[in-house]
N, C-alpha and C positions, 0 to 999 in steps of 0.2 A: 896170468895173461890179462892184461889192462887193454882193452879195445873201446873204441867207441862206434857209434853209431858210421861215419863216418869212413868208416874202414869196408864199411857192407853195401853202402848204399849212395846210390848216385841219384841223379836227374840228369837228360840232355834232351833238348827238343823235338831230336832226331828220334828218340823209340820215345812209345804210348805220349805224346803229345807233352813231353816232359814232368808227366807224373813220376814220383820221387820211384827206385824201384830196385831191386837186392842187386849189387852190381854183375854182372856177366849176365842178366837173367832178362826176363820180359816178366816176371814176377810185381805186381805192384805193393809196397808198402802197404797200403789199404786193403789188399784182400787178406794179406796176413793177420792184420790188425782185427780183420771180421772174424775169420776163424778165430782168433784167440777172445773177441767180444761173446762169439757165440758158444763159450766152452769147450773147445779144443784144446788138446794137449800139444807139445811141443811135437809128441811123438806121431800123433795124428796129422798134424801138418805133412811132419817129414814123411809119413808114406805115402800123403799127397801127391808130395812135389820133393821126390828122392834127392834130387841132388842139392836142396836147403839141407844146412847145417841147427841146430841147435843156437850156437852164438848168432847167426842171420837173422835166427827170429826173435834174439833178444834186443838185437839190434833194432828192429821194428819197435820195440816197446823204448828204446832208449832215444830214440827218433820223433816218439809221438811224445814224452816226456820232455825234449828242448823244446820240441813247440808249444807244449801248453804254457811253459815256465817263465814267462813277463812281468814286466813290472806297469801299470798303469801311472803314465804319466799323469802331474800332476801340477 
């Protein structure tokens, strides 16, 4: 199963001011991102917030990984 980021994760203006966030959810990218910054396990999240999946919150890491990845123009 080949997914991307993309598949998990929306933005619309309408929910949380169009912060990026797991799709169907009010869940933001960035708190995922915090949990996993502050040593959380995948499994830790999910008893958080049950009904995230495993691949949602790889997605989160596949998500902050297109954004870091630029090329400074030259």
């Amino acid at each position: 199963m080949n997914t991307t980021w993309k598949d998990h994760i929306e933005s619309t203006p309408t929910v949380l001011r169009g912060k990026p966030r797991i799709k169907g959810t009010r869940i933001p990218v960035s708190l995922i991102l915090g949990y996993l910054a502050a040593d959380k396990s995948p499994e830790q999240i999910i008893a958080e917030f049950p009904d995230l999946t495993r691949e949602q919150i790889a997605a989160c890491l596949d998500y902050a990984r297109d954004l870091s990845n630029f090329e400074i123009a030259v």
